[in-house]
Structure formats: structure tokens, C-alpha cells
C-alpha positions as a Markdown table, in Angstrom:
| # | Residue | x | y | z |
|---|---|---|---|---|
| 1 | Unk | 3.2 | 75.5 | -6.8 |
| 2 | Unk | 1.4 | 72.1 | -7.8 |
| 3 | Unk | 1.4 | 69.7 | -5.2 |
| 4 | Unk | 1.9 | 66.4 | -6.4 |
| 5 | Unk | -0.6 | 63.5 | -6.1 |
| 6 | Unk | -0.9 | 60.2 | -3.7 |
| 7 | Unk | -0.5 | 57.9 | -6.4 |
| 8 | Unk | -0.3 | 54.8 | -4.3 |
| 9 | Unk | 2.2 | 52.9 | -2.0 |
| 10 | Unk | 5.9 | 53.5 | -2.9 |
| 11 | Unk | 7.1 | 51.3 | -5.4 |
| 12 | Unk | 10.0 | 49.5 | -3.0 |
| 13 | Unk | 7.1 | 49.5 | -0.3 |
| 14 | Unk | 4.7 | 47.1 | -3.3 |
| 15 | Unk | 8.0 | 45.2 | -4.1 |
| 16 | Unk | 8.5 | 44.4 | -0.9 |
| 17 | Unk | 4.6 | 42.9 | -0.4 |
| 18 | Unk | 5.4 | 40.4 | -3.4 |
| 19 | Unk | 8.2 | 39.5 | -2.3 |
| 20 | Unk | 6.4 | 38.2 | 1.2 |
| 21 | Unk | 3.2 | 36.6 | -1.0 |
| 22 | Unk | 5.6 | 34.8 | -3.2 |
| 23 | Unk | 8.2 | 34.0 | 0.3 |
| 24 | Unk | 4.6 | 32.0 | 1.8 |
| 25 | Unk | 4.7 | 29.4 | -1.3 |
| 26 | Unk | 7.3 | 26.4 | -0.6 |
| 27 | Unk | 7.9 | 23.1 | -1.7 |
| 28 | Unk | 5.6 | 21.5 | 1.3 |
| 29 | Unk | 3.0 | 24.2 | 0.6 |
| 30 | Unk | 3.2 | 24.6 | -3.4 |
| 31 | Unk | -0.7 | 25.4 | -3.4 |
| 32 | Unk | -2.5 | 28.2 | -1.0 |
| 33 | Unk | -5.4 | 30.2 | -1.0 |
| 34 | Unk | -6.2 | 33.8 | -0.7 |
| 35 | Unk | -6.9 | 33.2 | 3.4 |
| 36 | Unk | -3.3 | 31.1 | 3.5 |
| 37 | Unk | -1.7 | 34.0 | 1.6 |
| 38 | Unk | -3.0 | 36.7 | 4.1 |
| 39 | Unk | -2.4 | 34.5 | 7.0 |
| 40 | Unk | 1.3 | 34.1 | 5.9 |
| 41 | Unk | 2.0 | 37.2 | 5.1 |
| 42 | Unk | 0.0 | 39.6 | 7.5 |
| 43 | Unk | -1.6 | 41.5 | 4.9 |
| 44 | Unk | -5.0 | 43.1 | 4.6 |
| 45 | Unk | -7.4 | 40.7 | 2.7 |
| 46 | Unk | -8.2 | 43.7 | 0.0 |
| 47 | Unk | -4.1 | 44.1 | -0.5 |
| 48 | Unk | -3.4 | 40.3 | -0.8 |
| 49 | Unk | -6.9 | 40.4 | -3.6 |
| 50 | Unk | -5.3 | 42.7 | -5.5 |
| 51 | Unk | -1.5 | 41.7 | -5.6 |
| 52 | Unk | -2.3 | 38.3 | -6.0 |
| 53 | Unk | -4.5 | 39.1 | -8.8 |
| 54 | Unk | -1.7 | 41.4 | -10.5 |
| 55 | Unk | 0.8 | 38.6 | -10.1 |
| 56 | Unk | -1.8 | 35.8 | -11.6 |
| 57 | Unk | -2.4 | 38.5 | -14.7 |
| 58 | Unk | 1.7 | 38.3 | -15.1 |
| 59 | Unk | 2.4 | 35.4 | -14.8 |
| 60 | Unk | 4.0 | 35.2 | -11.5 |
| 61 | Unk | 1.4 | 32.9 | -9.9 |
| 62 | Unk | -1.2 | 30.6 | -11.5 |
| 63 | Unk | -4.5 | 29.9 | -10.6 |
| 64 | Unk | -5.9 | 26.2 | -10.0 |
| 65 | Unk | -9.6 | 26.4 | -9.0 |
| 66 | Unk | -9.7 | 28.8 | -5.8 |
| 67 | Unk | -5.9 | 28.4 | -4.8 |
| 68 | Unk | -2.7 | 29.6 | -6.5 |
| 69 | Unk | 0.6 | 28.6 | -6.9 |
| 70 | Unk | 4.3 | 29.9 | -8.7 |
| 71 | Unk | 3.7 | 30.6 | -12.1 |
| 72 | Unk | 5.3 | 28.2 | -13.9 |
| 73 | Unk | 6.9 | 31.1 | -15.9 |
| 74 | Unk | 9.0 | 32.4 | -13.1 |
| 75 | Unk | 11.4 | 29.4 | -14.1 |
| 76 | Unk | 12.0 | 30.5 | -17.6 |
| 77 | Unk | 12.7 | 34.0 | -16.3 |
| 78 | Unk | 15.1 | 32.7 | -13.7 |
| 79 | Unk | 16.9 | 30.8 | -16.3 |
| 80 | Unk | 19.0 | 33.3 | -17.5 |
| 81 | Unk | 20.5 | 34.2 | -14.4 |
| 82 | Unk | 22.1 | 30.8 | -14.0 |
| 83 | Unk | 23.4 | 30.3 | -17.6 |
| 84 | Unk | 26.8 | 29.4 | -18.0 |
| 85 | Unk | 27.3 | 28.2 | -14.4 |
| 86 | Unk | 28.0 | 25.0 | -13.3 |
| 87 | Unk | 25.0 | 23.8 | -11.7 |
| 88 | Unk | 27.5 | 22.6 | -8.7 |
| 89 | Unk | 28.5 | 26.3 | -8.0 |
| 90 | Unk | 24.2 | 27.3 | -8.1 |
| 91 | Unk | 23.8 | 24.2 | -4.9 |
| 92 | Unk | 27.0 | 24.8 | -3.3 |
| 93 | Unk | 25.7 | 28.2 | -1.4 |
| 94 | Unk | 22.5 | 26.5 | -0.8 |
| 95 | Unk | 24.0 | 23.5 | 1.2 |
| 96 | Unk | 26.1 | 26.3 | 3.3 |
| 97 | Unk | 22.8 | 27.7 | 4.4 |
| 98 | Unk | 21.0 | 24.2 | 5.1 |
| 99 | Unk | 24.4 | 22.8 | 7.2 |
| 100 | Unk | 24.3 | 26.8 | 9.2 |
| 101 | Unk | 20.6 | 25.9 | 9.8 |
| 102 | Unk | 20.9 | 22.6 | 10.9 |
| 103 | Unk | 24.3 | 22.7 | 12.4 |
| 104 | Unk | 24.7 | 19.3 | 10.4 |
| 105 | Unk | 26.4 | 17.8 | 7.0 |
| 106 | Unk | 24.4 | 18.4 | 3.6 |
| 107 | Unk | 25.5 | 16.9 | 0.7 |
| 108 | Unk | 24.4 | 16.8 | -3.2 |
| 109 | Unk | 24.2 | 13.2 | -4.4 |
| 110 | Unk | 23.8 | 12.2 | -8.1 |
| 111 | Unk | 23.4 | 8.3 | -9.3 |
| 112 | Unk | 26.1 | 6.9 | -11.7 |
| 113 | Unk | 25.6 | 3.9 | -12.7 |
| 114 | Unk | 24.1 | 1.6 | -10.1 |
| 115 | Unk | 25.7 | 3.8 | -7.6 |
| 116 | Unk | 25.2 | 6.8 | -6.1 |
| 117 | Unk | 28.1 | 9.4 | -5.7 |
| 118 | Unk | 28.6 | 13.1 | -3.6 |
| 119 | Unk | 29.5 | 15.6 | -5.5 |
| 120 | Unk | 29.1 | 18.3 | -3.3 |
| 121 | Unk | 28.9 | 18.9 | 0.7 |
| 122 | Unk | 29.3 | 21.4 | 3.3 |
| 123 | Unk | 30.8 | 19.5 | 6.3 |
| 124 | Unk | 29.1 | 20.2 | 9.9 |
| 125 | Unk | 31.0 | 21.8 | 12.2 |
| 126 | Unk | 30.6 | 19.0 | 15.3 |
| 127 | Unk | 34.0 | 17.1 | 16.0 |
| 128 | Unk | 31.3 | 14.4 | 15.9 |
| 129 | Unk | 30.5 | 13.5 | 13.0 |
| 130 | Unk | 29.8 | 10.5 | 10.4 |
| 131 | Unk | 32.9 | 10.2 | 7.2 |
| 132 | Unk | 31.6 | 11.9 | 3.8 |
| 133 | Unk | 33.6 | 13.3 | 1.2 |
| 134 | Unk | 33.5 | 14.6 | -1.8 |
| 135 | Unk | 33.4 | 11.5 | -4.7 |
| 136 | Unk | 32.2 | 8.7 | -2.3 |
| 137 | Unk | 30.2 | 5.8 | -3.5 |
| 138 | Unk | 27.5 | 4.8 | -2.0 |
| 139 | Unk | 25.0 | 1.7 | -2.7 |
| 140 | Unk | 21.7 | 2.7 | -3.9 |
| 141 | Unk | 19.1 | 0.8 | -1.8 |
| 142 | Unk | 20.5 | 2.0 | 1.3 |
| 143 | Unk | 20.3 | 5.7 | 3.0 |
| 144 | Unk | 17.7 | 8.5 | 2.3 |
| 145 | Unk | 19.5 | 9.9 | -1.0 |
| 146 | Unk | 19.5 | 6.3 | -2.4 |
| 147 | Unk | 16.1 | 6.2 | -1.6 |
| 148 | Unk | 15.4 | 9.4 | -3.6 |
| 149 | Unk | 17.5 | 8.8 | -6.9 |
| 150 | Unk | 15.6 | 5.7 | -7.2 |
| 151 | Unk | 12.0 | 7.0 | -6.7 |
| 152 | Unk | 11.9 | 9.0 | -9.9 |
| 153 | Unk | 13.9 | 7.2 | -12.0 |
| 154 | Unk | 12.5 | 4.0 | -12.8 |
| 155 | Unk | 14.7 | 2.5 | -15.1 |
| 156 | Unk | 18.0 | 2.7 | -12.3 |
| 157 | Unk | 15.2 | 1.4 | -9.8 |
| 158 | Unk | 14.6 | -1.6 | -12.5 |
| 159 | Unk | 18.4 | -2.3 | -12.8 |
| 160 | Unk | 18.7 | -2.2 | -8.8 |
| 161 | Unk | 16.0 | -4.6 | -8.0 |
| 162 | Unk | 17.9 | -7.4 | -10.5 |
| 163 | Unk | 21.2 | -7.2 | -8.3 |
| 164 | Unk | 21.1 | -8.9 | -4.8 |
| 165 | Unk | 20.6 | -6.2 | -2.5 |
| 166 | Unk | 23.3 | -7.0 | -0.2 |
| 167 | Unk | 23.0 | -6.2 | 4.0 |
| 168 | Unk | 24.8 | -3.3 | 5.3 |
| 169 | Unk | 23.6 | -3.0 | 8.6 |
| 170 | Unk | 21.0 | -4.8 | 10.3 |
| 171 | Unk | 18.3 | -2.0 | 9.4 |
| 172 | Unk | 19.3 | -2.5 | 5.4 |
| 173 | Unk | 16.5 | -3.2 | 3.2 |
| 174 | Unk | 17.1 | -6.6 | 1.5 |
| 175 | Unk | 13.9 | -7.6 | 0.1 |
| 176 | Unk | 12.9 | -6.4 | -3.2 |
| 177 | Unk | 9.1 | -6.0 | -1.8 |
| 178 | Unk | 10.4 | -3.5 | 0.7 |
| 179 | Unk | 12.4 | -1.6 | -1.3 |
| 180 | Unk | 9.4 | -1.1 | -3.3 |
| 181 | Unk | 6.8 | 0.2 | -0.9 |
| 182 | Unk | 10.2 | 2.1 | 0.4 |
| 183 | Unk | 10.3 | 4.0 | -3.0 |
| 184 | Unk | 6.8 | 4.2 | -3.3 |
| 185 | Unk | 6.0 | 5.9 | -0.1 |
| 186 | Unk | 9.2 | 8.4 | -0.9 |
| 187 | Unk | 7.6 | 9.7 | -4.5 |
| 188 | Unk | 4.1 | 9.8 | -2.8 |
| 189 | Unk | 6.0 | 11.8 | 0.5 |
| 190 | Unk | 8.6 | 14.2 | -2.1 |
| 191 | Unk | 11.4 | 13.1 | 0.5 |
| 192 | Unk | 12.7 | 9.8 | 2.4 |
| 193 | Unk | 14.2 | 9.9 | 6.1 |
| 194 | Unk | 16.1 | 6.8 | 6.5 |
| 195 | Unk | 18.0 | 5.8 | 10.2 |
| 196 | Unk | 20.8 | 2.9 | 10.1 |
| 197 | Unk | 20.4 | 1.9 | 7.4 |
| 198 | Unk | 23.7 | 2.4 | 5.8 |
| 199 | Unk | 25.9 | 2.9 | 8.6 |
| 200 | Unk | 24.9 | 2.0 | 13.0 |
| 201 | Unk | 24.1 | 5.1 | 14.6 |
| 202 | Unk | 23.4 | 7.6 | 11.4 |
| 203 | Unk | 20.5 | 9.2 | 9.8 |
| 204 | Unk | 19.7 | 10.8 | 6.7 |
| 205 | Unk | 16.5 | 12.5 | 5.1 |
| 206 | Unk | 16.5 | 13.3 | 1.1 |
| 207 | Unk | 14.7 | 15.1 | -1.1 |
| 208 | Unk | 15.0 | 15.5 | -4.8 |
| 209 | Unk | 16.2 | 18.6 | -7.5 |
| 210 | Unk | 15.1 | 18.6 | -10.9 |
| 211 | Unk | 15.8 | 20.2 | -14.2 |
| 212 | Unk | 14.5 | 22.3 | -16.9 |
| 213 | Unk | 12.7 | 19.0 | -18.1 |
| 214 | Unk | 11.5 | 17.8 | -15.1 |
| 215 | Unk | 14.0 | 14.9 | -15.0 |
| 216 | Unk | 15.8 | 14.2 | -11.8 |
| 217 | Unk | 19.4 | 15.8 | -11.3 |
| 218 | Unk | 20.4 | 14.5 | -7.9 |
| 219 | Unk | 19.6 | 14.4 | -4.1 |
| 220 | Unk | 19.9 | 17.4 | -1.3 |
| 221 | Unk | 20.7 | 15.4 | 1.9 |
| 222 | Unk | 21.0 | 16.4 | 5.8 |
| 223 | Unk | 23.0 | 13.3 | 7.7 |
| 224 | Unk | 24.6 | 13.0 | 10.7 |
| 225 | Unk | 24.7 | 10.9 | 14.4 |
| 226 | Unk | 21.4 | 9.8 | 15.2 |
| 227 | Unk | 22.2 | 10.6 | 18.4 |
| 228 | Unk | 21.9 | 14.5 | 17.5 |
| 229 | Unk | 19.1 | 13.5 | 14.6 |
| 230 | Unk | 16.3 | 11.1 | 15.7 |
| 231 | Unk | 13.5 | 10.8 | 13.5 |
| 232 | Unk | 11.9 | 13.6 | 15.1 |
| 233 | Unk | 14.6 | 16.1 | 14.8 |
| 234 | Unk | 14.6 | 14.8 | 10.6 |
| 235 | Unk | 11.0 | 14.9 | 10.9 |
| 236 | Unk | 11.4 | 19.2 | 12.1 |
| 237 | Unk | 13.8 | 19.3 | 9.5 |
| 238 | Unk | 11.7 | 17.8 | 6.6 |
| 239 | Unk | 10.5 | 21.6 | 5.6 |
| 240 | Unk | 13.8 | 22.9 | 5.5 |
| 241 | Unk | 14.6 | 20.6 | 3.2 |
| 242 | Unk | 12.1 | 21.4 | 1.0 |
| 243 | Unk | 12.6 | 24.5 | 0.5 |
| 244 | Unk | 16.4 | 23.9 | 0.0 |
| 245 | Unk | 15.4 | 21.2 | -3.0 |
| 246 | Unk | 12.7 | 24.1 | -4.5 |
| 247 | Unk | 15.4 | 26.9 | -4.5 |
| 248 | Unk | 18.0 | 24.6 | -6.2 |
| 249 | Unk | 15.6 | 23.4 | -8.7 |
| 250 | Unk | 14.4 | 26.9 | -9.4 |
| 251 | Unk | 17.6 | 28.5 | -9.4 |
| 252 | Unk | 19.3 | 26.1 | -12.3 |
| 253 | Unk | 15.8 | 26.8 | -14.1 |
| 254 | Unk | 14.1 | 23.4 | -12.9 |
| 255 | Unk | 10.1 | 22.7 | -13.0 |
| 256 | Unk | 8.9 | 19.8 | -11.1 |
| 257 | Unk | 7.0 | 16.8 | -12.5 |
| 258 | Unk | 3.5 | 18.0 | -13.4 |
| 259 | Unk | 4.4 | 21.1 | -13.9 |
| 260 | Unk | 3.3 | 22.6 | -17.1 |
């Protein structure tokens, strides 16, 4: 009788070593290197080597210079999973998962006109907690998701700055100047964390979903009582966040700008 050959790992064993080298790649850590990749994932150094350089090969990861990140590719191939849903019903698991982790409210904000509306949530679970529902309008120069619509669209951001930018509370922005650097400091950051600025005693961080063109679709928010989110506790949650934005943006087929 022939006794069959080693002829490697087990396929579901390989599987499940991509599947932790592509898991170390996030929105706050889009680029690694081989040393981040094995650090990340526990790996041998000649196993990460050779992986990595199967995925590159495919298409799964590119390489820039000596680090790598998601093949841009890996969005077209995701694509068809999503077609024919409603990008609402892609997000609306997604915000389940970021209000379980963070035992607060996450919403999906989009701007209409020189406002900016939810159009989906999952409610926290506190008795305590700051009034959101589903079609509320908001202004845009006040609050974290305000903050992101306007900081990659620059013709909304244009129109804003021409209307009076009314107070709210006394932490509103009402200078044109500091909106600016506001915006400015969100599309250099990739997210905004704002406190009182729209309401007393509530806090909000942002961070933006794109499409398939790399235009903005809306806002992923986390708000609630600042008396259960300071700006540290936004500041722990800022990577969450992240990775919330990434997995919406990749799952309705999304790149992000500068992207190929």
C-alpha cells in the first residue's frame, strides 16, 4: 500500500493563517511591514514571508516600498456579494456590533442638503441616554458627524461657510476660521471627536464610509452622555471606529481616497 505524501499544511489550517495576516490590516494601521505582520499575528517570520508573498502575487495585498497593505482588488471581488442590497441593510449589522462593543448609540449619518440626517442607528441599551432617531436633522457645523460630511466634501463645506453659523451650545463653533482648521484637522486625523457642541453634556466621535468611487457616502458615529464618554473614553474608542468605517466601506465595495 502507498502511503501518501506530506504535501504541506492542511488547506483550512493555510486559510486560517490569511485570514489572521489580512485581520492585522485596519483602517488606523492600513500599511505594515513584514515584522508588524508577524508581530500581529504570531507567526513564524519564514511563514508570514511566504504568505504574504502569495497574497502580494494575487492580488490580495500590495506592496509600497518595504510595507504592504489590502490589495485594492479585494474590493472588486467583494462587490458582488453586496449587489442588490440596500447599502442601509450592509451598515445596519455593523452598527449592532459597534453599539454591543461600546455599550453606546451608533448611528449612520448622510448630508442632505445643508443638513445632515440619521438614517440608521442601533440605540444603546442605558436608560440614560441622549434623543436620536431615525430621520432627525441635524446642523452641519456642529457634532462629530457634521464635522466628517463636511471634511471631504468641499462643495457642502463652501455652501456652509456662507450661512451664519448659528450657536447651539456654548462649545458651538461660530467662526468660519474655526470651522476651518476644525475640518482640516478631521481629513488630516480620518475621524473628528467633538464634546458639547451640539447638545450640554454629549459627545460624539465620526468617521467617514466611502463608495466604489471614493466619494463620501455618510458618517458611522458613537454618541452618548459625556458623563459615560469623556474624550478619553472617544479617544479608546477611536480604533473601533475605524475599523467599523473600513468594513462598511469594503463591504458596499468602497476604496478610500488615494486608493488606486
Amino acid at each position: 500500500m502507498v502511503t501518501p505524501t506530506n504535501q504541506g499544511p492542511a488547506p483550512l489550517l493555510v486559510l486560517a493563517k490569511i485570514s489572521d495576516i489580512l485581520d492585522s490590516f485596519s483602517l488606523a494601521r492600513p500599511e505594515l511591514t513584514l515584522a508588524e505582520i508577524r508581530d500581529s499575528t504570531g507567526l513564524p517570520t519564514s511563514t508570514v514571508q511566504r504568505l504574504v508573498g502569495n497574497l502580494v502575487g494575487h492580488g490580495f495585498i500590495d506592496r509600497v516600498d518595504d510595507r504592504f497593505r489590502i490589495g485594492v482588488r479585494m474590493a472588486y471581488w467583494a462587490a458582488p456579494a453586496t449587489r442588490g442590497m440596500e447599502v442601509l441593510d450592509i451598515i445596519g449589522p455593523l452598527l449592532k456590533t459597534l453599539r454591543d462593543s461600546t455599550g453606546e448609540t451608533a448611528c449612520f449619518f448622510k448630508a442632505e442638503q445643508h443638513y445632515r440626517v440619521c438614517v440608521a442607528m442601533a440605540e444603546t441599551r442605558h436608560a440614560l441616554r441622549r434623543e436620536m432617531h431615525l430621520g432627525k436633522i441635524l446642523p452641519l457645523h456642529a457634532g462629530s458627524a457634521g464635522r466628517v460630511l463636511l471634511a471631504w466634501d468641499t462643495e457642502l463645506m463652501d455652501a456652509v461657510m456662507r450661512d451664519p453659523l448659528e450657536p447651539i451650545t456654548d462649545s458651538t463653533i461660530t467662526s468660519s476660521e474655526d470651522l476651518e482648521m476644525a475640518v482640516k484637522k478631521t481629513r488630516t486625523d480620518g475621524f473628528a471627536i467633538t464634546v458639547g457642541e451640539r447638545e450640554d453634556g454629549a459627545s460624539g466621535l465620526s468617521a467617514p464610509v466611502f463608495d466604489s468611487a471614493a466619494a463620501l457616502v455618510g458618517a458611522v458615529t458613537i454618541s452618548g452622555p459625556t458623563l459615560r464618554m469623556p474624550r478619553e473614553t472617544c479617544e479608546a474608542w477611536v480604533e473601533p471606529l475605524l475599523a467599523t468605517a473600513e468594513n462598511m466601506t469594503r463591504l458596499i465595495g468602497g476604496r478610500f481616497p488615494g486608493e488606486a
